[in-house]
PQR file of N, CA, C, O and H, with PARSE charges and radii, in Angstrom:
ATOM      1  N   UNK A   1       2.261  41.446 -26.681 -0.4000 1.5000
ATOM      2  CA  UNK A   1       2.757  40.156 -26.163 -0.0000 2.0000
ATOM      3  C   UNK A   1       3.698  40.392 -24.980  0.5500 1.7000
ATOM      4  O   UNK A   1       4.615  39.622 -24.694 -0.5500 1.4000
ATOM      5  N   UNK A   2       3.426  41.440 -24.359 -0.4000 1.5000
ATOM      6  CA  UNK A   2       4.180  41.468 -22.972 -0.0000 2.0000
ATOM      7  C   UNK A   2       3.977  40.609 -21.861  0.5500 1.7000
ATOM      8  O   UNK A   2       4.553  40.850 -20.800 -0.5500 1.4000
ATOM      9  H   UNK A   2       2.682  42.066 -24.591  0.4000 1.0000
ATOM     10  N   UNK A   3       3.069  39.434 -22.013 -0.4000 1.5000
ATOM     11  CA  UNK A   3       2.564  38.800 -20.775 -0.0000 2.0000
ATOM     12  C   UNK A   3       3.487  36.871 -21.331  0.5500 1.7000
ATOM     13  O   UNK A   3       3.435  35.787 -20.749 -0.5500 1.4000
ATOM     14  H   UNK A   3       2.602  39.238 -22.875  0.4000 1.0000
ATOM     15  N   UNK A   4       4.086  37.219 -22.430 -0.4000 1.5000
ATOM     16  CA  UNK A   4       5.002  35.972 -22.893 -0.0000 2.0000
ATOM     17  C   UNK A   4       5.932  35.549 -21.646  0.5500 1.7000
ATOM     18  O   UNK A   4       5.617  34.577 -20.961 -0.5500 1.4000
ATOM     19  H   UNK A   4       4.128  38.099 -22.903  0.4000 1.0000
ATOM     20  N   UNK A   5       6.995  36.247 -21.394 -0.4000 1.5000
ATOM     21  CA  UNK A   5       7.555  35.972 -20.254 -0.0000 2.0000
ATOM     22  C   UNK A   5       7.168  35.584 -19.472  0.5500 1.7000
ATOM     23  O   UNK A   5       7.536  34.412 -19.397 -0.5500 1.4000
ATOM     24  H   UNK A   5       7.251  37.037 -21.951  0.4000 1.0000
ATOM     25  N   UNK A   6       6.457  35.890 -18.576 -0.4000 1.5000
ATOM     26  CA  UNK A   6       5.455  35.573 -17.467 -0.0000 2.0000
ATOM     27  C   UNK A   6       4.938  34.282 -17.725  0.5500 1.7000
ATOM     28  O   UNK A   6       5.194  33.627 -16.715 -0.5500 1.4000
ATOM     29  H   UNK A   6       6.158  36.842 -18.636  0.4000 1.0000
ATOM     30  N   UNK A   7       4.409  33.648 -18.454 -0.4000 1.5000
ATOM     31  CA  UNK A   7       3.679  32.750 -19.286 -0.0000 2.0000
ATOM     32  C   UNK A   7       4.671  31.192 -19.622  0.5500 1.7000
ATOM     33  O   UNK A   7       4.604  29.969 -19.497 -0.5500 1.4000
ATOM     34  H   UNK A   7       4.200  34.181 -19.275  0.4000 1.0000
ATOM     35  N   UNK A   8       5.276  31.930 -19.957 -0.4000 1.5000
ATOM     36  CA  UNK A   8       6.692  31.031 -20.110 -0.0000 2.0000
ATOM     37  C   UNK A   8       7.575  30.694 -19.054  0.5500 1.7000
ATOM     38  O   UNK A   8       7.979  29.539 -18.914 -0.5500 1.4000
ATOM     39  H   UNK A   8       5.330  32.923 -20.059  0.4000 1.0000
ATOM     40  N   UNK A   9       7.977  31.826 -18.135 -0.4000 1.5000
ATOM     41  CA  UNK A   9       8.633  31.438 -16.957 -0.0000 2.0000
ATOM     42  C   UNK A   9       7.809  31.885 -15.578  0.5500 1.7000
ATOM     43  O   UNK A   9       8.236  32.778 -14.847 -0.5500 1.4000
ATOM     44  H   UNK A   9       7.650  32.764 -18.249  0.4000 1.0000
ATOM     45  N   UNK A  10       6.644  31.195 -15.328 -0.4000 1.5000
ATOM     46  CA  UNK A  10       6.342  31.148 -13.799 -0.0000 2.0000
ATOM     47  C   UNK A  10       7.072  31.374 -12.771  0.5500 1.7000
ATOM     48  O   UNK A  10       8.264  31.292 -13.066 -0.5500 1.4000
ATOM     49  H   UNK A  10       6.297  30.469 -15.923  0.4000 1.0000
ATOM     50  N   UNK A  11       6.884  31.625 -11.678 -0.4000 1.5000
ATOM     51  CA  UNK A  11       7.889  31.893 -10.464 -0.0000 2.0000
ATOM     52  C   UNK A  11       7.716  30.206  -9.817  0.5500 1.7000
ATOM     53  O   UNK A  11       6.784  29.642  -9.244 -0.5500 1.4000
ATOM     54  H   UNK A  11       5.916  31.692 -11.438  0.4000 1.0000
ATOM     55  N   UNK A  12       8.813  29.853 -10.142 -0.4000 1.5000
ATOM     56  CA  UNK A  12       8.433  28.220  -9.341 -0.0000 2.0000
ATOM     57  C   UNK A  12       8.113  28.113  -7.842  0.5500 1.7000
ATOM     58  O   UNK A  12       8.773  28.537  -6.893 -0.5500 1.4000
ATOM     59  H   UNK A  12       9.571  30.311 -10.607  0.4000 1.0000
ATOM     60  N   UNK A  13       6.853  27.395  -7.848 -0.4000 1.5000
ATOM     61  CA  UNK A  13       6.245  27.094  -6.175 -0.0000 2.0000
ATOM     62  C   UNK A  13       6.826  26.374  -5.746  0.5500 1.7000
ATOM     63  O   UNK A  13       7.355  25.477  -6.404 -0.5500 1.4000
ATOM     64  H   UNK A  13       6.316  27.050  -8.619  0.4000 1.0000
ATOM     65  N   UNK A  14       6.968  26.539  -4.167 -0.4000 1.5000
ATOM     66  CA  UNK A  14       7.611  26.146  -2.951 -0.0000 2.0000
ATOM     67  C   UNK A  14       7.319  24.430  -3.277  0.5500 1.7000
ATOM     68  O   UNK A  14       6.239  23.839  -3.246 -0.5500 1.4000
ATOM     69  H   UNK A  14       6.539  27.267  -3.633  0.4000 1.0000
ATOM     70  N   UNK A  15       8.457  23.983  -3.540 -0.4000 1.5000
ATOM     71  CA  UNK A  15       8.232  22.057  -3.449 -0.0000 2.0000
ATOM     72  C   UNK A  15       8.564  21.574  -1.928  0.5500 1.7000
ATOM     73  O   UNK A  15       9.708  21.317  -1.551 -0.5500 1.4000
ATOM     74  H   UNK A  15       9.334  24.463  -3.566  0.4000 1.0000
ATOM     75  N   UNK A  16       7.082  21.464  -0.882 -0.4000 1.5000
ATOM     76  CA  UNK A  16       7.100  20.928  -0.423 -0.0000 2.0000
ATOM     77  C   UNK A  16       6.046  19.732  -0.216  0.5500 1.7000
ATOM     78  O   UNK A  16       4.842  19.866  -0.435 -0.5500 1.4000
ATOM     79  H   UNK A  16       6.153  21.673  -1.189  0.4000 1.0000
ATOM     80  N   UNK A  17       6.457  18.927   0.088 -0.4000 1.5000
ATOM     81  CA  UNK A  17       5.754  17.650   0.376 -0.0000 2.0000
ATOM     82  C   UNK A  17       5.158  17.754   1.691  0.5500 1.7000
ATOM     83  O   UNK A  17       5.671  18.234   2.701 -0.5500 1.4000
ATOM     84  H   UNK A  17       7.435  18.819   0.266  0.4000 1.0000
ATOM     85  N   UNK A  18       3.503  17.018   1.490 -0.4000 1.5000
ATOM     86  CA  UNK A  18       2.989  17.208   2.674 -0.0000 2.0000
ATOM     87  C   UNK A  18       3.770  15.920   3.469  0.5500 1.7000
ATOM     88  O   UNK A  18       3.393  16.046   4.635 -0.5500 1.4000
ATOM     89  H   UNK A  18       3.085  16.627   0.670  0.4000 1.0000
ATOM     90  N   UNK A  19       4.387  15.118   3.422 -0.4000 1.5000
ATOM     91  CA  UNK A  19       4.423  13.979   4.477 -0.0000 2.0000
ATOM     92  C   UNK A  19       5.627  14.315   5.334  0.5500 1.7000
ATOM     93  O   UNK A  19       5.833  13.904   6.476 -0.5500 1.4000
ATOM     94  H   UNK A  19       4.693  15.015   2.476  0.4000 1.0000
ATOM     95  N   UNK A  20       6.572  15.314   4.447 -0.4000 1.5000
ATOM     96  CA  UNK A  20       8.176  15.758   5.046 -0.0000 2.0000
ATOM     97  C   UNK A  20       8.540  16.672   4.983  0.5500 1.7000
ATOM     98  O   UNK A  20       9.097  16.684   3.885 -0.5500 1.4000
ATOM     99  H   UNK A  20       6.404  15.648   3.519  0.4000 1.0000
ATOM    100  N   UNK A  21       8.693  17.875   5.550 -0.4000 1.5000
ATOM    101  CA  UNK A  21       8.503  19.148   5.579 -0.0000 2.0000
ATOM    102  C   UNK A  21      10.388  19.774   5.164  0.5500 1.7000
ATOM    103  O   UNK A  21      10.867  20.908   5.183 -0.5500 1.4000
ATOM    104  H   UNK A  21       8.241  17.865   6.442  0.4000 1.0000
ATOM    105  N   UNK A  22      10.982  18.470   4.842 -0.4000 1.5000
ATOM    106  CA  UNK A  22      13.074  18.160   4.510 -0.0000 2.0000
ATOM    107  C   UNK A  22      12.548  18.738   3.109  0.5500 1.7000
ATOM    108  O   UNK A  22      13.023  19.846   2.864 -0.5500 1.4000
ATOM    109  H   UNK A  22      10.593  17.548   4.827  0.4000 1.0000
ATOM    110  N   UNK A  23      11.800  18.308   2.276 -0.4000 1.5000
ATOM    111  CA  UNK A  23      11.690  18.176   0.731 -0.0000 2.0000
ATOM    112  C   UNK A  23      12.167  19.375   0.164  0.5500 1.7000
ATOM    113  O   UNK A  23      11.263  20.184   0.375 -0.5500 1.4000
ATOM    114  H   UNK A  23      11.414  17.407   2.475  0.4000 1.0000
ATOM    115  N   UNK A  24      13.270  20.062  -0.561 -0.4000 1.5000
ATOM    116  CA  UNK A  24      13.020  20.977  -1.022 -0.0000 2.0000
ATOM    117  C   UNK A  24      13.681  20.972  -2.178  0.5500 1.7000
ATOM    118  O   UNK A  24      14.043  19.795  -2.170 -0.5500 1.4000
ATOM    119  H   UNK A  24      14.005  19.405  -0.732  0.4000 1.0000
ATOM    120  N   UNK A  25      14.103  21.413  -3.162 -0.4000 1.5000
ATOM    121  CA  UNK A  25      14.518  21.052  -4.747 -0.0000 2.0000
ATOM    122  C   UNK A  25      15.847  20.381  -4.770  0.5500 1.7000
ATOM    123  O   UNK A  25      16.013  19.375  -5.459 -0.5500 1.4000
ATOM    124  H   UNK A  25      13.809  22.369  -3.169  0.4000 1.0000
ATOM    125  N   UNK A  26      16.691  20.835  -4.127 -0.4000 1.5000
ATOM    126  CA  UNK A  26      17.672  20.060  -4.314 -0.0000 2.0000
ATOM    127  C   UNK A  26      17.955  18.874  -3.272  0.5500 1.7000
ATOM    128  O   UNK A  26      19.002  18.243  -3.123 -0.5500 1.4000
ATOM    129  H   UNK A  26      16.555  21.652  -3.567  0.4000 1.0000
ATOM    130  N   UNK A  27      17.052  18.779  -2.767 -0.4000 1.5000
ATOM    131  CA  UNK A  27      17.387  17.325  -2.116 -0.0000 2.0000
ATOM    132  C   UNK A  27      16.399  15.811  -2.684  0.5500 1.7000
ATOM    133  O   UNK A  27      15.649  15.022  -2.108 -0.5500 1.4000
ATOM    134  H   UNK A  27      16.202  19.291  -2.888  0.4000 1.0000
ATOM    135  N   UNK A  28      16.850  15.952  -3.961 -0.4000 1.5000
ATOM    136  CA  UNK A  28      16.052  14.917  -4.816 -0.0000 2.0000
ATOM    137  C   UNK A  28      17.028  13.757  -4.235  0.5500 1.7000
ATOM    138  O   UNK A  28      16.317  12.761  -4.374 -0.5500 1.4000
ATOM    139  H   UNK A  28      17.459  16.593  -4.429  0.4000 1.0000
ATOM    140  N   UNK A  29      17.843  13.461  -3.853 -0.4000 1.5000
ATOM    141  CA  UNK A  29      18.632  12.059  -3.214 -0.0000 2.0000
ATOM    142  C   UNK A  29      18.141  11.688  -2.136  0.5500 1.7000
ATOM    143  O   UNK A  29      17.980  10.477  -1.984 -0.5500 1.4000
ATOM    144  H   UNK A  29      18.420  14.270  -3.740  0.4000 1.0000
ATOM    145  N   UNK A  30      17.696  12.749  -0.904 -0.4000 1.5000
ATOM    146  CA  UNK A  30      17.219  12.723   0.172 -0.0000 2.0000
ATOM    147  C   UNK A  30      15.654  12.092   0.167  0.5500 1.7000
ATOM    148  O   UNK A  30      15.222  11.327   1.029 -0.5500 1.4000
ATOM    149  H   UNK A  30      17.826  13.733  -1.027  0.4000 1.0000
ATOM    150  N   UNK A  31      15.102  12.459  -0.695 -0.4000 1.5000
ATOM    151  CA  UNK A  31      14.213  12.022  -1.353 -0.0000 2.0000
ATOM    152  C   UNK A  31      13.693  10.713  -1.398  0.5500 1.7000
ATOM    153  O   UNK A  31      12.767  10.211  -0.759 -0.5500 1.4000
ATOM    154  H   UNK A  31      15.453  13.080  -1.395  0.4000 1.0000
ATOM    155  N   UNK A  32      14.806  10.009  -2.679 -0.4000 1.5000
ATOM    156  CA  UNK A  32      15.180   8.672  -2.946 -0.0000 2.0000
ATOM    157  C   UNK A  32      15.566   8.046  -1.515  0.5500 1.7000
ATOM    158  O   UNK A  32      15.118   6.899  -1.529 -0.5500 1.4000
ATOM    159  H   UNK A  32      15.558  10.417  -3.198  0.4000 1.0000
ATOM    160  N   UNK A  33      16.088   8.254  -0.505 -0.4000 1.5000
ATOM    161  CA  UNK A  33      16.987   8.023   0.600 -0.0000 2.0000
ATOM    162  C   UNK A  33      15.328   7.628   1.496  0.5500 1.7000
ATOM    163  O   UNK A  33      15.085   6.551   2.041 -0.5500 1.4000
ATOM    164  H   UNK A  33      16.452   9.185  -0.494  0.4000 1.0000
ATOM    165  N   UNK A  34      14.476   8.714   1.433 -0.4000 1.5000
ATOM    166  CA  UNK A  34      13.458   8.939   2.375 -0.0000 2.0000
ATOM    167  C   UNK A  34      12.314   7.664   1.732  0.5500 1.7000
ATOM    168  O   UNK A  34      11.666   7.084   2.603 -0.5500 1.4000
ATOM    169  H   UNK A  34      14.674   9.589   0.991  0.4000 1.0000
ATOM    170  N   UNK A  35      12.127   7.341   0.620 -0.4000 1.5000
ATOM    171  CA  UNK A  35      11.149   6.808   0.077 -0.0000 2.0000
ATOM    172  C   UNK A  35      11.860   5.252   0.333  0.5500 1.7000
ATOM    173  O   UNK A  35      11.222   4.286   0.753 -0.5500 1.4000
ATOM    174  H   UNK A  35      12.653   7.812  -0.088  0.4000 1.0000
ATOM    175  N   UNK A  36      12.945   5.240   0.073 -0.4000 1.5000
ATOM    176  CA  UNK A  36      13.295   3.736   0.389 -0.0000 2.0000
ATOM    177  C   UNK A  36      13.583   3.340   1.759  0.5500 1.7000
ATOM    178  O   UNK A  36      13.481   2.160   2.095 -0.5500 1.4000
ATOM    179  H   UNK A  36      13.462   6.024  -0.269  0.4000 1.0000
ATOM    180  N   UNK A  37      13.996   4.409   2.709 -0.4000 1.5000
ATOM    181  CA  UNK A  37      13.573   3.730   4.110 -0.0000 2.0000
ATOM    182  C   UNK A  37      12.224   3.465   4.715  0.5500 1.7000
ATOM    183  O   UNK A  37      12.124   2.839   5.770 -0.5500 1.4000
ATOM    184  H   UNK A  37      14.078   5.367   2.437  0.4000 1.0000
ATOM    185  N   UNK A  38      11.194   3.928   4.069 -0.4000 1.5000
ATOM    186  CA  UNK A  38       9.607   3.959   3.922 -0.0000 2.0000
ATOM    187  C   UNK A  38       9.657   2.410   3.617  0.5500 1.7000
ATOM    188  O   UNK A  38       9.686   1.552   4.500 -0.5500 1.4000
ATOM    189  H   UNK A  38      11.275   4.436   3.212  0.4000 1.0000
ATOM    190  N   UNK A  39       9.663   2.174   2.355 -0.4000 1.5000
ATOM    191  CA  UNK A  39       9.734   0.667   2.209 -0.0000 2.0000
ATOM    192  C   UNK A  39      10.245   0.053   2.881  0.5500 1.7000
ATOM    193  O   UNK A  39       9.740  -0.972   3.339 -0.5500 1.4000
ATOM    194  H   UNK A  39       9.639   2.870   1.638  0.4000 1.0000
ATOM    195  N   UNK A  40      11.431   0.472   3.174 -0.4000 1.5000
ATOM    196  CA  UNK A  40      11.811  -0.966   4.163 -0.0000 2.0000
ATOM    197  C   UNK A  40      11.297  -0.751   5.350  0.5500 1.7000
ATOM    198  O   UNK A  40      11.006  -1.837   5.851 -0.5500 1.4000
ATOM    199  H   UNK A  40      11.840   1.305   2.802  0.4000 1.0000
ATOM    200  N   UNK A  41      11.021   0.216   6.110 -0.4000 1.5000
ATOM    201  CA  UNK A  41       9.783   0.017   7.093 -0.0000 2.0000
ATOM    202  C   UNK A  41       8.805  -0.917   7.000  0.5500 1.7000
ATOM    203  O   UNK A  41       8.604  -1.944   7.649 -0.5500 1.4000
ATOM    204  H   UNK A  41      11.258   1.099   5.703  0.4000 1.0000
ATOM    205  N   UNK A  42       8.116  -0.314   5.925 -0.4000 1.5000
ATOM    206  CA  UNK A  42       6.959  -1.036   5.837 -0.0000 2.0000
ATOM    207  C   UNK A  42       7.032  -2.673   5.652  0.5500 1.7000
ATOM    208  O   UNK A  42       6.169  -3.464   6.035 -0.5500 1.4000
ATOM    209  H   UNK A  42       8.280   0.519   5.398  0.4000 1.0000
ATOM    210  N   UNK A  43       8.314  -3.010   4.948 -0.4000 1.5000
ATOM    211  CA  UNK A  43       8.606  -4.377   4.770 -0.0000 2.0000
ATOM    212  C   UNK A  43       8.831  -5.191   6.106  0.5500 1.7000
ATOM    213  O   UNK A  43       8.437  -6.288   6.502 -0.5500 1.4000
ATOM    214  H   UNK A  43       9.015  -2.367   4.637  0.4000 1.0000
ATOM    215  N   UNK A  44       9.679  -4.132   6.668 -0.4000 1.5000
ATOM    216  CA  UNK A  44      10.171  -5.000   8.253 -0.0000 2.0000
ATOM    217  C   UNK A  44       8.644  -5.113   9.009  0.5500 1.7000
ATOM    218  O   UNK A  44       8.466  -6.131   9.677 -0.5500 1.4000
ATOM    219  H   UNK A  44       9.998  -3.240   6.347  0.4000 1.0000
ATOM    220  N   UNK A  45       7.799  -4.357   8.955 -0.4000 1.5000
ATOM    221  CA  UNK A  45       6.874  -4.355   9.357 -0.0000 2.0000
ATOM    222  C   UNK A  45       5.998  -5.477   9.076  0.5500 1.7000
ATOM    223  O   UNK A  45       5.691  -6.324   9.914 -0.5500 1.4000
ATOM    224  H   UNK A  45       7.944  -3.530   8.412  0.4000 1.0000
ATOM    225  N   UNK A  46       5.620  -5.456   7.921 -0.4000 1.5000
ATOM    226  CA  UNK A  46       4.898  -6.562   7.394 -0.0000 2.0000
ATOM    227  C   UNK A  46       5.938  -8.387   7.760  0.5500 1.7000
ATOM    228  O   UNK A  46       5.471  -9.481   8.077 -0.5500 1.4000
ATOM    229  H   UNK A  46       5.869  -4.767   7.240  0.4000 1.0000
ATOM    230  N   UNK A  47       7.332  -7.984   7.533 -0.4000 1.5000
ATOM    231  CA  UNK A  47       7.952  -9.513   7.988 -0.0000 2.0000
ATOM    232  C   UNK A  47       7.898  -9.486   9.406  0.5500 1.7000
ATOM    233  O   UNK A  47       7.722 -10.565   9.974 -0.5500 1.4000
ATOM    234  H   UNK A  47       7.711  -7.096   7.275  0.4000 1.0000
ATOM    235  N   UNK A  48       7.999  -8.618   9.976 -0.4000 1.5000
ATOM    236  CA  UNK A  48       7.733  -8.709  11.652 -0.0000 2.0000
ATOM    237  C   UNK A  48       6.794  -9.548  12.553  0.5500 1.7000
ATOM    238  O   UNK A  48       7.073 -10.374  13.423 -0.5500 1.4000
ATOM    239  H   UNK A  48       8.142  -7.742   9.515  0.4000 1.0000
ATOM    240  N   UNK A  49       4.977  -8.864  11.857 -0.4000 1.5000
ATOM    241  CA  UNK A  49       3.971  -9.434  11.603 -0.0000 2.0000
ATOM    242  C   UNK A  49       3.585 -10.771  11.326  0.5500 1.7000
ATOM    243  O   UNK A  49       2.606 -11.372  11.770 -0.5500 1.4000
ATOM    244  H   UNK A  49       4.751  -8.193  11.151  0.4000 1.0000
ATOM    245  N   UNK A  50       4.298 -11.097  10.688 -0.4000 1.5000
ATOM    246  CA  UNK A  50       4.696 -12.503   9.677 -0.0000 2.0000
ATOM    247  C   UNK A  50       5.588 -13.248  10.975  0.5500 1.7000
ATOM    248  O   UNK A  50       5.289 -14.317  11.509 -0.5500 1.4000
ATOM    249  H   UNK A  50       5.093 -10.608  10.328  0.4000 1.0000
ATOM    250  N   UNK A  51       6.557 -12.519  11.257 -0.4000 1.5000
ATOM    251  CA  UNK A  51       6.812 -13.696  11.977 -0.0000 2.0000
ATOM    252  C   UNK A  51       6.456 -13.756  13.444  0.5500 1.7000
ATOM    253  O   UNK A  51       6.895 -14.835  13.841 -0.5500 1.4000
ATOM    254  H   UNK A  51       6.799 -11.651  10.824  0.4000 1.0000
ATOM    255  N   UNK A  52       5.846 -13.087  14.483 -0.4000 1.5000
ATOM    256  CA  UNK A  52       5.033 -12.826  15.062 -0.0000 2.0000
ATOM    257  C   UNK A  52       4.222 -13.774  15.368  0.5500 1.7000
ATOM    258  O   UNK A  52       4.159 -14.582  16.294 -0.5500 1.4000
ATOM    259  H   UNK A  52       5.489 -12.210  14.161  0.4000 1.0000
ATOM    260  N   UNK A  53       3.239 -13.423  13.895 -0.4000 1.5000
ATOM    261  CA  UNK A  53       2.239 -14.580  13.672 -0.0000 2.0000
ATOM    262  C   UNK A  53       2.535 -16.227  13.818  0.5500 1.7000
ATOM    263  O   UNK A  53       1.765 -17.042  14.327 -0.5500 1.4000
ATOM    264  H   UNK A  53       3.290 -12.766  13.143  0.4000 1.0000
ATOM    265  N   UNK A  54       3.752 -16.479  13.282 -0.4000 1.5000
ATOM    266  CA  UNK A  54       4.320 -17.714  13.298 -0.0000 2.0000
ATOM    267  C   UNK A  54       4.875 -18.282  14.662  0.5500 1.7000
ATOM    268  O   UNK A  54       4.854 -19.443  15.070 -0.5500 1.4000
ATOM    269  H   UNK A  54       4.377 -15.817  12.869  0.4000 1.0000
ATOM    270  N   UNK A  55       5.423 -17.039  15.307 -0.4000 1.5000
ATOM    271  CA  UNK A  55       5.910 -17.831  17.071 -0.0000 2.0000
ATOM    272  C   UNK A  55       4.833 -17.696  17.314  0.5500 1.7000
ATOM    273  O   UNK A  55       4.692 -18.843  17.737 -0.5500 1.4000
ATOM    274  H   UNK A  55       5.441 -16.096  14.976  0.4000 1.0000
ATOM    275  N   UNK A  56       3.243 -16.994  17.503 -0.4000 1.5000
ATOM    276  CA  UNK A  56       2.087 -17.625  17.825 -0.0000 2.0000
ATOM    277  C   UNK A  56       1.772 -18.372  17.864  0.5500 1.7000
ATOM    278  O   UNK A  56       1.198 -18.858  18.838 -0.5500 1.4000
ATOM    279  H   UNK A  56       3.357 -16.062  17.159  0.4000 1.0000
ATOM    280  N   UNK A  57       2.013 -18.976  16.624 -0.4000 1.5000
ATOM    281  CA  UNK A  57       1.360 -19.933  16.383 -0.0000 2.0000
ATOM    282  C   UNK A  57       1.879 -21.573  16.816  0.5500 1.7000
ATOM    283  O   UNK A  57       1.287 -22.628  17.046 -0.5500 1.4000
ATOM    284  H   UNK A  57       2.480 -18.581  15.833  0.4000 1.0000
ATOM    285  N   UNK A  58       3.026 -21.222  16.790 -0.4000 1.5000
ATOM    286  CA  UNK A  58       3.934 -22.114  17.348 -0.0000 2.0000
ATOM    287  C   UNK A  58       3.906 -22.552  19.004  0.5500 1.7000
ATOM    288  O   UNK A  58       4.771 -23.295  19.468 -0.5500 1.4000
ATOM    289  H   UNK A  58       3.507 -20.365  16.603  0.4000 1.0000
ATOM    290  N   UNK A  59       2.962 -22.074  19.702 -0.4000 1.5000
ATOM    291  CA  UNK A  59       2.758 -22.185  21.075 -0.0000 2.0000
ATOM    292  C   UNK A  59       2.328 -22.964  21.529  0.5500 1.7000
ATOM    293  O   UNK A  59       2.192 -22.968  22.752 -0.5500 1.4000
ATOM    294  H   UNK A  59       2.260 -21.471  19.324  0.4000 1.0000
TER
END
């Protein structure tokens, strides 16, 4: 049973994320930080759109 260790404790792989090349174990806040300015991108984006659409339409 010499291969227990090994088995049990892997050499932990490199945590990187393909979208952000920042990601690395201890920046799990940066993380949280990165995923919620994503959303609100995408939100401003989508209300942007939205209102956009509306001074269009308003012409």
């Amino acid at each position: 049973m010499s291969g227990d260790p090994s088995v049990l404790s892997p050499p932990p792989p490199p945590r990187l994320c393909p979208c952000s090349g920042l990601y690395t174990p201890h920046s799990g806040m940066l993380n949280i930080i990165m995923s919620k300015m994503l959303l609100l991108t995408i939100s401003f984006y989508k209300y942007s759109e939205l209102l956009f659409s509306l001074i269009y339409n308003l012409k």
